[in-house]
VOPAGU-2260 file (C-alpha; in pm, 1 decimal, decimal comma):
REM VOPAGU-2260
SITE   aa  ch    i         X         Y         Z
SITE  UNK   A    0       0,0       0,0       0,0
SITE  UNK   A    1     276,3     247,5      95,8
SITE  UNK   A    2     446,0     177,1    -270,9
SITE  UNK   A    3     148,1     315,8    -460,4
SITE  UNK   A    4     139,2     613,2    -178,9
SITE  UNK   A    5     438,7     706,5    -217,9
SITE  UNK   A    6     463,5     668,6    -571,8
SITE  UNK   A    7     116,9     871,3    -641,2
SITE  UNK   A    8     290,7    1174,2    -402,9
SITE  UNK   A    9     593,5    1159,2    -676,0
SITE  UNK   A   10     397,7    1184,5    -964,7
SITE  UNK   A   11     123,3    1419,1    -827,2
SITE  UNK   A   12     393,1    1648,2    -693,6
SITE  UNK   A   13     569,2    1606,2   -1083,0
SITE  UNK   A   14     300,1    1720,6   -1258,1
SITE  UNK   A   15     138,4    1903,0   -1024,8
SITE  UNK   A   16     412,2    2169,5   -1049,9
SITE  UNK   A   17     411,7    2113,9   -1430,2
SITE  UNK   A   18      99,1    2153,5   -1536,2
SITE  UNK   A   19      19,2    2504,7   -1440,8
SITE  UNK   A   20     273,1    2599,7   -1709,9
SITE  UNK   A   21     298,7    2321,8   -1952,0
SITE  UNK   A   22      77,0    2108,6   -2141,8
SITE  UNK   A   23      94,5    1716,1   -2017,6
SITE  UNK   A   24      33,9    1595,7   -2362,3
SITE  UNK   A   25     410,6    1685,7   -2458,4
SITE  UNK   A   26     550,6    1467,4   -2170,7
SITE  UNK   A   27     362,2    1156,9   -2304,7
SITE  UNK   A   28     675,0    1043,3   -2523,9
SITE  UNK   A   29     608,5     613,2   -2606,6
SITE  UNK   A   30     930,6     627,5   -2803,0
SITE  UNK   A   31    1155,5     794,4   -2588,1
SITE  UNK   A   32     980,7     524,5   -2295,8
SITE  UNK   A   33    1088,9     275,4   -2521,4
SITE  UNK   A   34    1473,6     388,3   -2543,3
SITE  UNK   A   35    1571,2     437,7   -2182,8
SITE  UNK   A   36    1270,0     101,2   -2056,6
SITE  UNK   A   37    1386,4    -137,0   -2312,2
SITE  UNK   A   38    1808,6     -82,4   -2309,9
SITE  UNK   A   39    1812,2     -55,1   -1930,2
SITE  UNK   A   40    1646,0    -388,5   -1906,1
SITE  UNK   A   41    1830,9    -518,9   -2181,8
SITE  UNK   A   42    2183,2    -415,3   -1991,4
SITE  UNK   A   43    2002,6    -574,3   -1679,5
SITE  UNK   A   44    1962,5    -894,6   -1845,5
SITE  UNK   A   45    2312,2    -886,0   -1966,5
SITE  UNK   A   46    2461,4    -833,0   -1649,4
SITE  UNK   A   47    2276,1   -1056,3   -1401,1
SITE  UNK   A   48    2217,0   -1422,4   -1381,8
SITE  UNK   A   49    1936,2   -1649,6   -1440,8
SITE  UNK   A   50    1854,7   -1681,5   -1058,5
SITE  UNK   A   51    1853,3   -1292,7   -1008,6
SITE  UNK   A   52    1649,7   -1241,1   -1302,9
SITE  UNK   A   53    1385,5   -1500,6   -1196,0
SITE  UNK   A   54    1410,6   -1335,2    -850,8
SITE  UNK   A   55    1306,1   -1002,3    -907,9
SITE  UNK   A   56     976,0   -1082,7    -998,4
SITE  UNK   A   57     936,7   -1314,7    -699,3
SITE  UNK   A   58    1044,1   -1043,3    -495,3
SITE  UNK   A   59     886,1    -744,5    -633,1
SITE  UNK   A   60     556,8    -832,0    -511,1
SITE  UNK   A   61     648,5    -811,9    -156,6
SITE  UNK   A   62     699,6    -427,0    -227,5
SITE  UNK   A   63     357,6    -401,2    -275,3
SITE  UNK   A   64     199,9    -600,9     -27,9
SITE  UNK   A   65     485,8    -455,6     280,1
SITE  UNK   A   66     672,7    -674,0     510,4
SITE  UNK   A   67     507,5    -972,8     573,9
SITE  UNK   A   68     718,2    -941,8     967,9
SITE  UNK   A   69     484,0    -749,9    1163,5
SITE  UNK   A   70     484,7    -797,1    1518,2
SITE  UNK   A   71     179,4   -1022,7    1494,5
SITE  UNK   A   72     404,7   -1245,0    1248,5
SITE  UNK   A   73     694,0   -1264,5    1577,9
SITE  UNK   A   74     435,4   -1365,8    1834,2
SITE  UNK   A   75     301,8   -1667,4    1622,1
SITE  UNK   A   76     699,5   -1742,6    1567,9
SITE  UNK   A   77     743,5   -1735,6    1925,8
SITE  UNK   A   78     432,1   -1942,1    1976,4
SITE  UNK   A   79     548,8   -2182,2    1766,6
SITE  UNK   A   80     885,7   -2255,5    1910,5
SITE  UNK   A   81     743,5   -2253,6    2256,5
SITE  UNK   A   82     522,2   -2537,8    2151,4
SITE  UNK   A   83     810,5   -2755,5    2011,6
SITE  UNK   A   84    1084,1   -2654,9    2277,9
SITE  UNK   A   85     767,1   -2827,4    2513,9
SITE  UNK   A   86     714,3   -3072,8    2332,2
SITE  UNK   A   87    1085,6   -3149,7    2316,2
SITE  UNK   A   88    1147,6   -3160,5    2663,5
SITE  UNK   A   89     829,9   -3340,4    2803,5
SITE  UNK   A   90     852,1   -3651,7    2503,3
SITE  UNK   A   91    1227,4   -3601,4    2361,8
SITE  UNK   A   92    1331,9   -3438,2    2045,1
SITE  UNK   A   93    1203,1   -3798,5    1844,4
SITE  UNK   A   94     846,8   -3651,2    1928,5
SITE  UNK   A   95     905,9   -3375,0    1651,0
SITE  UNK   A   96    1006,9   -3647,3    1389,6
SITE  UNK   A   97     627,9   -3706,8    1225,0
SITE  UNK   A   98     604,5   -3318,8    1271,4
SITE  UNK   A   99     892,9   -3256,6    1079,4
SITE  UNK   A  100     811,1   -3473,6     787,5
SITE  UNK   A  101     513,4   -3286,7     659,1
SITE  UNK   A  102     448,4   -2930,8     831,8
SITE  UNK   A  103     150,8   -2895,8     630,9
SITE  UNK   A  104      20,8   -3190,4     785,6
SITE  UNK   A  105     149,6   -3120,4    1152,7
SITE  UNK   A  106     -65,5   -3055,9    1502,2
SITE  UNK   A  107     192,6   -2821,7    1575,4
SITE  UNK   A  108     219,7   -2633,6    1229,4
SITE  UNK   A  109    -142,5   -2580,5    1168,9
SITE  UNK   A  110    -256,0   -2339,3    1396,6
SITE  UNK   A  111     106,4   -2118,6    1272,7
SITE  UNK   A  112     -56,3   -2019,2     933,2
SITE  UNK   A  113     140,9   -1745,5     869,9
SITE  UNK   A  114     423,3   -1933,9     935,9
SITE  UNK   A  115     380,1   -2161,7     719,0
SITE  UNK   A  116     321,5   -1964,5     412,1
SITE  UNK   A  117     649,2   -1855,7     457,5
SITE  UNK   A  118     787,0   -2182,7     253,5
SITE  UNK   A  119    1217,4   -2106,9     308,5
SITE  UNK   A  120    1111,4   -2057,1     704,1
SITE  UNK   A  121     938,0   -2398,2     743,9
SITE  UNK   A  122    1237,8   -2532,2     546,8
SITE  UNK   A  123    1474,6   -2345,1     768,2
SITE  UNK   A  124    1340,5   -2470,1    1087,1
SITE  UNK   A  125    1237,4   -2817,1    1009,1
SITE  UNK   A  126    1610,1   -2892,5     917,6
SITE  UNK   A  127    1765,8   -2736,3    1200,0
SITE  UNK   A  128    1500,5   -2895,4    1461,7
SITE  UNK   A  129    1582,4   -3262,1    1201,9
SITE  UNK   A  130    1966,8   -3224,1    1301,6
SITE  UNK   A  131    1855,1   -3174,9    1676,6
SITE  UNK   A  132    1658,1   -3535,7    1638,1
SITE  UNK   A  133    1953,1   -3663,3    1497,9
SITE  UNK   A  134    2190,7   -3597,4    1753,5
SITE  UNK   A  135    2331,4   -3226,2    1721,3
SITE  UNK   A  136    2361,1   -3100,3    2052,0
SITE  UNK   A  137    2687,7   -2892,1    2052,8
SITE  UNK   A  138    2493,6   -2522,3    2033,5
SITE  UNK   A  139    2907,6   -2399,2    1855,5
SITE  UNK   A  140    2891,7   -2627,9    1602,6
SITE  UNK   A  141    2499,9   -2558,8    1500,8
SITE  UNK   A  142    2596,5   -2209,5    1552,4
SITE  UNK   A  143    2875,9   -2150,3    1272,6
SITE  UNK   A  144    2612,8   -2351,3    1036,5
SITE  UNK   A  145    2345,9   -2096,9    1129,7
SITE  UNK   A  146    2525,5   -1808,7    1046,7
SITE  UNK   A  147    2680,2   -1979,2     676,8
SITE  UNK   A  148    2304,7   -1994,7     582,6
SITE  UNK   A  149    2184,9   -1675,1     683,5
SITE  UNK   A  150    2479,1   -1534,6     564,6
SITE  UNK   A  151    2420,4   -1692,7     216,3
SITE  UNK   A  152    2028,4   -1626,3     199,0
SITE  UNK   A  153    2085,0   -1294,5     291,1
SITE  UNK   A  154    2325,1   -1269,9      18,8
SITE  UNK   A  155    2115,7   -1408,9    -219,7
SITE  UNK   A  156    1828,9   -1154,8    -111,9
SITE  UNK   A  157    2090,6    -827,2    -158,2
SITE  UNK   A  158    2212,7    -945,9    -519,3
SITE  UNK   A  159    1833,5    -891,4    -649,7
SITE  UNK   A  160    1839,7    -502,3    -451,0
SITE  UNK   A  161    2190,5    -425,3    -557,6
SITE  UNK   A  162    2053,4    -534,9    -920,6
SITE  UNK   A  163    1763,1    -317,1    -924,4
SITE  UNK   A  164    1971,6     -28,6    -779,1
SITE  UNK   A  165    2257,9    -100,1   -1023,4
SITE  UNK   A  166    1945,4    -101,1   -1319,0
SITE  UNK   A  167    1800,6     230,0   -1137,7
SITE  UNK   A  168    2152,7     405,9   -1196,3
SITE  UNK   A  169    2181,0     384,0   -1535,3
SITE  UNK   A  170    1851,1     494,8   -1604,1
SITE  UNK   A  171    1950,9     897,2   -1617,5
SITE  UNK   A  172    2238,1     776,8   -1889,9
SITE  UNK   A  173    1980,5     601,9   -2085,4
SITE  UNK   A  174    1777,7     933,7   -2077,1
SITE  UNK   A  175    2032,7    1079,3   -2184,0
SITE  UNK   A  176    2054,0     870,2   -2502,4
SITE  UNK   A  177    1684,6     897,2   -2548,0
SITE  UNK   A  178    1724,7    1299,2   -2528,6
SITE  UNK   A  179    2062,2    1280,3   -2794,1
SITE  UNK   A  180    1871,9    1087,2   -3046,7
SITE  UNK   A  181    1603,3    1333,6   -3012,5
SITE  UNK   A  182    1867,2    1621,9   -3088,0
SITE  UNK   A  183    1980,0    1425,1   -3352,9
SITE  UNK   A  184    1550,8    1382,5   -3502,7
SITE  UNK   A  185    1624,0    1771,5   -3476,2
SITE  UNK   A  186    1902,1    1843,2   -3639,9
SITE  UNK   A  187    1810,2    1676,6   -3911,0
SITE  UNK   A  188    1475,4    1877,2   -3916,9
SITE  UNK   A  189    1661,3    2182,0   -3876,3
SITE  UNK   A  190    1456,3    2355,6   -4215,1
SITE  UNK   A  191    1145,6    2327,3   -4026,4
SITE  UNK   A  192     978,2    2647,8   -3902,4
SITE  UNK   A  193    1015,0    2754,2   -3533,9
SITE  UNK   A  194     745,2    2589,9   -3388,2
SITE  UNK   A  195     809,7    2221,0   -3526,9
SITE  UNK   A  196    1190,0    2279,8   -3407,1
SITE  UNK   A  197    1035,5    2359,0   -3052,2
SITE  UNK   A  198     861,7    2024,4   -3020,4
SITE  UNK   A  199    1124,5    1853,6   -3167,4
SITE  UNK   A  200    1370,2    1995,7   -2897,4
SITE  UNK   A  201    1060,5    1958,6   -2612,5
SITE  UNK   A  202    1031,4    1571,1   -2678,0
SITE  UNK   A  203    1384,8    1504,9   -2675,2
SITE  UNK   A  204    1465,5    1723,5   -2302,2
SITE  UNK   A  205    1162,3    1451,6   -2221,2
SITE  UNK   A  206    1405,5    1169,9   -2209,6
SITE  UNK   A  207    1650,0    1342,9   -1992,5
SITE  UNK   A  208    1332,9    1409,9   -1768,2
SITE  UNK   A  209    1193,5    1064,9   -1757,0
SITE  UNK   A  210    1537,5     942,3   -1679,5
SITE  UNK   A  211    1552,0    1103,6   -1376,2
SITE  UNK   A  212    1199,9    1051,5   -1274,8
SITE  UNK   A  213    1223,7     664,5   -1309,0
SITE  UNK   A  214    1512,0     664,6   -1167,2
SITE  UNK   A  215    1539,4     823,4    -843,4
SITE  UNK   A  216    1125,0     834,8    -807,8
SITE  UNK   A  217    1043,5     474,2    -904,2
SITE  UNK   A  218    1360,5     212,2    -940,6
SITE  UNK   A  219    1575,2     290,2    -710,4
SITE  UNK   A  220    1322,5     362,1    -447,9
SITE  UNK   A  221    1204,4     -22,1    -525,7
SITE  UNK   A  222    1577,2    -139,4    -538,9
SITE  UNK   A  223    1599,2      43,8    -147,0
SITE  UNK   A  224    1252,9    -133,5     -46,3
SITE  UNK   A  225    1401,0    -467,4    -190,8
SITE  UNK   A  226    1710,8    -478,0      26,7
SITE  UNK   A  227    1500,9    -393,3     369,7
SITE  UNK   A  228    1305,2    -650,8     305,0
SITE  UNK   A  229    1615,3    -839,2     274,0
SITE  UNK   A  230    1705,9    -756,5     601,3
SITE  UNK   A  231    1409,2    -737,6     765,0
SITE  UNK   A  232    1401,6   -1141,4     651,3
SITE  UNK   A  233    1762,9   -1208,0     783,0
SITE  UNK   A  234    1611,6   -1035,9    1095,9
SITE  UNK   A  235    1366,2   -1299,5    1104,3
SITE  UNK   A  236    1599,7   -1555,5    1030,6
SITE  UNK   A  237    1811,3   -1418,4    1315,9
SITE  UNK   A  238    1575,3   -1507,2    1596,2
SITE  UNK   A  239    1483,7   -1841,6    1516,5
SITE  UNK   A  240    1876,2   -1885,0    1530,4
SITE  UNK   A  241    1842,9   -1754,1    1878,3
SITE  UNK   A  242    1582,4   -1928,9    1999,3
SITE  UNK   A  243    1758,2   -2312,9    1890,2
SITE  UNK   A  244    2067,6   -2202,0    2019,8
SITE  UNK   A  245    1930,7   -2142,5    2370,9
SITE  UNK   A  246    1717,1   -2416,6    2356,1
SITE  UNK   A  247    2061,2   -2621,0    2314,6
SITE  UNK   A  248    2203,0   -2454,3    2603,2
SITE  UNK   A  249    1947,6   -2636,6    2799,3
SITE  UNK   A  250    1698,8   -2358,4    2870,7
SITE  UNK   A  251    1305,2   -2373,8    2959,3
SITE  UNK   A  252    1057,5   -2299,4    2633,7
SITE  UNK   A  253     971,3   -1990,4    2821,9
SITE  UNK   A  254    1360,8   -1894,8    2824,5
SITE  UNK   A  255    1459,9   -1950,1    2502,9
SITE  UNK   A  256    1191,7   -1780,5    2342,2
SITE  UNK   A  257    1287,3   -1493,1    2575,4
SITE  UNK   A  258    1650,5   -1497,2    2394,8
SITE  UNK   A  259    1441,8   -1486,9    2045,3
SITE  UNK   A  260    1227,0   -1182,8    2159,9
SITE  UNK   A  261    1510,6    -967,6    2293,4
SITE  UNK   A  262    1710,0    -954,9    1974,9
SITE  UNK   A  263    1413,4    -801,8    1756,2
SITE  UNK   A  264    1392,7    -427,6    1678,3
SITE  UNK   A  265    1156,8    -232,7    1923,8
SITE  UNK   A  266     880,2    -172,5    1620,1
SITE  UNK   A  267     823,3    -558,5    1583,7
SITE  UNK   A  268     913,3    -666,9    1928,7
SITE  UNK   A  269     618,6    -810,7    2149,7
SITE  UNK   A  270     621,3    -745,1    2512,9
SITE  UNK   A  271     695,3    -990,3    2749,2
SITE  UNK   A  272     285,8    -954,3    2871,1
SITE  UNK   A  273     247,1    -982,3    2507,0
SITE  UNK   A  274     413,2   -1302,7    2430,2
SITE  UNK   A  275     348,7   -1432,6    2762,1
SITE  UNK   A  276     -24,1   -1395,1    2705,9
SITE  UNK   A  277      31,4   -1573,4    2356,8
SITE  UNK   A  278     170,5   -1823,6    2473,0
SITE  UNK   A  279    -111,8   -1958,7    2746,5
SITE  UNK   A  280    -295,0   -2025,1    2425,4
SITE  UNK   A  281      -3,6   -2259,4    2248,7
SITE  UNK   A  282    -140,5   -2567,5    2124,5
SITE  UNK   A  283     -62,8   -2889,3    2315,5
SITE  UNK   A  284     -33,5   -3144,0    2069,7
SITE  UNK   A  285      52,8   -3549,0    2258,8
């Protein structure tokens, strides 16, 4: 919702200081569109790979929809990992095993529906808490592996913003193009009377202007949004690292998911009343 805000203030603030003066009809330039559009996605196809390329449409629509980690989206995280860590140390960490094997499926997923639309975090926690069934106790080694793949997601999540931003960049240069080969339509026109040599020279400064504009009003903003929502996911991916490593350490549910809550940033973080409260209702699956 905030992405078509904030994109209607940029464009009503445009041409809102335009039109008084100028006639819209001359900034409505298909051609010139086509020029800066078409090469900047054509250099951003030649300088990314495939899994980049695929990603940025995967991606894109969490601009529009916002960050699917509200607060709301923490408590049920917390929720959830208080009703394993529970269930871990009343039956064992073999308890989880026919949990673990098909979420979908799972006393203790279902109630967790945001969680588990959120396919890479089910994945992400159902192999960790698999290892812990399997013997992995030493909270180090788990640790070190931890960071490696939130290190690499994250990663993987910053090379579709830096893309975007890279793309946004070169969007002014492309402009510029657009706006030479318009000088160039021009020149060539140059026996024309006064008036056909002014809307010549008006449709090619439109390039240089819709450069700009897409550039530092639309792409780049989406290239910024892209890599907090990069972070805001390694955030995410953050706590449930806290919460297994001090459930290895040997803490209660209540504890660990303590650890998990403290680490969050004060605009997403529950209260302890908050989460405590939450909690009471956990599932209790046998």
């Amino acid at each position: 919702m905030f992405f078509f805000i904030g994109f209607l203030i940029v464009v009503g603030s445009v041409l809102g200081g335009y039109m008084p003066h100028g006639d819209v009809r001359v900034l409505w330039q298909p051609l010139e569109l086509l020029i800066i559009f078409g090469s900047a996605v054509g250099a951003f196809i030649i300088a990314n790979p495939k899994h980049v390329l695929t990603g940025v449409g995967k991606h894109f629509g969490r601009v529009m929809k916002g960050s699917p980690h509200s607060k709301d989206a923490y408590i049920e995280l917390l929720t959830l990992f208080y009703t394993i860590f529970r269930l871990a140390k009343a039956k064992g960490m073999l308890a989880l095993e026919s949990h673990l094997e098909d979420p979908e499926d799972s006393s203790i997923f279902q109630p967790f529906p945001v969680f588990l639309s959120n396919h890479h975090a089910v994945e992400f926690m159902c192999d960790y808490l698999r290892l812990m069934t399997m013997g992995t106790e030493n909270p180090h080694e788990l640790e070190a592996l931890l960071d490696e793949e939130i290190e690499a997601h994250h990663k993987e999540a910053h090379d579709i913003s830096h893309a975007v931003t890279a793309m946004s960049d070169g969007l002014p240069a492309f402009g510029i193009v657009a706006a030479v080969l318009g000088v160039i339509v021009t020149m060539s026109s140059i026996a024309e009377p006064p008036e056909v040599l002014g809307g010549l020279i008006g449709a090619a400064l439109v390039g240089t202007f819709l450069g700009i504009l897409l550039a530092y009003g639309l792409v780049g903003p989406i290239g910024t949004s892209l890599g907090n929502y990069a972070d805001a996911d390694t955030k995410y991916f953050n706590c449930m690292k806290a919460a297994f490593l001090a459930h290895l350490n040997g803490y209660p549910p209540a504890v660990s998911i303590e650890f998990a809550r403290k680490i969050l940033s004060s605009h997403e973080r529950p209260t302890f009343a908050e989460l405590e409260e939450a909690v009471q209702d956990a599932p209790n699956p046998g």
